[in-house]
N, C-alpha and C positions, 0 to 999 in steps of 0.2 A: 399478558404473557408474551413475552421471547418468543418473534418467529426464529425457529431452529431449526438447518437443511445441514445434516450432518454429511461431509464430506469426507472420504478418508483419500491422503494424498503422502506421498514419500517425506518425510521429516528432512532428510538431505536439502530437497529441492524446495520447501518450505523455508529453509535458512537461506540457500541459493538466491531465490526469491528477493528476502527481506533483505539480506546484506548488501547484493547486487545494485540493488535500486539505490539504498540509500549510498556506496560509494560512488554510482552514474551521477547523483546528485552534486556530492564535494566534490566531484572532477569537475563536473560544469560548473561550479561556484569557481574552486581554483585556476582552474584554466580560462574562464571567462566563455568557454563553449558551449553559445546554445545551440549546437544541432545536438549536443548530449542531452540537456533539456527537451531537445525536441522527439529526441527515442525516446526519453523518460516516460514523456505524454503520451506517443504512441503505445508504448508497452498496458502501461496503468489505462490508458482507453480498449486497449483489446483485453487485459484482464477483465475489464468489468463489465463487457458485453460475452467474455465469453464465460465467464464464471472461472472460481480458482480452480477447477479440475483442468480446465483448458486453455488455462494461462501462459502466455508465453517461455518467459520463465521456468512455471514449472514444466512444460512439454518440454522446455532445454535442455535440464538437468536431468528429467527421468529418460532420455530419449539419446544420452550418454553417459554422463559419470555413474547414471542409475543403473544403466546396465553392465556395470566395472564390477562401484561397489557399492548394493544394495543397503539402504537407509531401514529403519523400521517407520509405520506408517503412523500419520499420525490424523486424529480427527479434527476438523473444523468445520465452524460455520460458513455455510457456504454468505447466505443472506448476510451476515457481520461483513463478511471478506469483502463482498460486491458490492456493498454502500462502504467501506476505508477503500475503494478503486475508484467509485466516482468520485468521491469527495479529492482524493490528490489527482485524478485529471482534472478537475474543476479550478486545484491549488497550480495544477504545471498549465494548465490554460490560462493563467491569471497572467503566473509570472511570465511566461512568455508575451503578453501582450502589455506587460509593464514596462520589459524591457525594450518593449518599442514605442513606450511612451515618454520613458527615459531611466536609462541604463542603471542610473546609480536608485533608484528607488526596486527594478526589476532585480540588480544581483541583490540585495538585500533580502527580496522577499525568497529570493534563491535560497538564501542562508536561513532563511528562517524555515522554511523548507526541507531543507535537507538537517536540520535540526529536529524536527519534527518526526523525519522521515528515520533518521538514526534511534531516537525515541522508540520507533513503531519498531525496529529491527531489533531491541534490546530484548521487546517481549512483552514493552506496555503501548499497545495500538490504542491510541485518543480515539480514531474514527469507529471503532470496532465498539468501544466500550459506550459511546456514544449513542451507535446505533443500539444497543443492549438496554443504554438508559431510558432513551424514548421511546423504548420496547416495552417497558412497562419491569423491566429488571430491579432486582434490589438497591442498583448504586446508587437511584435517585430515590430517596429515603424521604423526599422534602415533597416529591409530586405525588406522591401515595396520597389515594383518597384512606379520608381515615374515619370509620364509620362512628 
């Protein structure tokens, strides 16, 4: 069974979130800037010690445009959310120590990254789903024990 920690959090600031991140991403792919890379990491390292209620991010968005113009709320897993946070600081810790291992294999993995990350912002999260499958969720149809 799915560990499931139901979170209710502004819908606004849920898109804020996902879109934000993945543009910080292509800015530092395009621009070649990694100190954007290196907010990147910080943000997704403090989402996923503080949990998405107290994400930076979202305390951004709700903590201004939320109090303009209210969003309606929406629920999420909290558990889903904080294993796709450490999994991409673990992905911006990578690349950032790639590109100091050498540039052209670290902006790559940037792109690959923010590819990824654009993915997750569409509305289909790899890491999220991920966590759901080794959760014992229906999508792994092939790990079910079968009596």
């Amino acid at each position: 069974m799915t560990k499931y920690k139901a979170v209710s959090i502004p819908n606004g600031a849920f898109i804020f979130c996902r879109y934000g991140l993945a543009i910080m991403l292509w800015l530092a792919y395009f621009f070649r800037a990694e100190w954007v890379l290196l907010l990147v990491l910080i943000i997704f390292a403090l989402s996923a010690a503080l949990t998405v209620a107290k994400a930076p991010m979202i305390l951004l968005y709700s903590y201004t445009v939320e109090k303009i113009k209210s969003s309606r709320q929406v629920i999420v897993n909290s558990y889903a959310i904080r294993f796709a946070h450490i999994l991409a600081t673990a992905f911006a810790l990578v690349c950032v120590l790639l590109l100091h291992i050498g540039p052209n294999i670290g902006w790559r993995a940037v792109l690959v990254f923010a590819v990824i990350k654009s993915v997750s912002a569409l509305g289909f999260c790899p890491a999220s789903r991920l966590y759901e499958c080794a959760n014992g969720s229906s999508c792994c149809t092939f790990m079910k024990k079968h009596d």
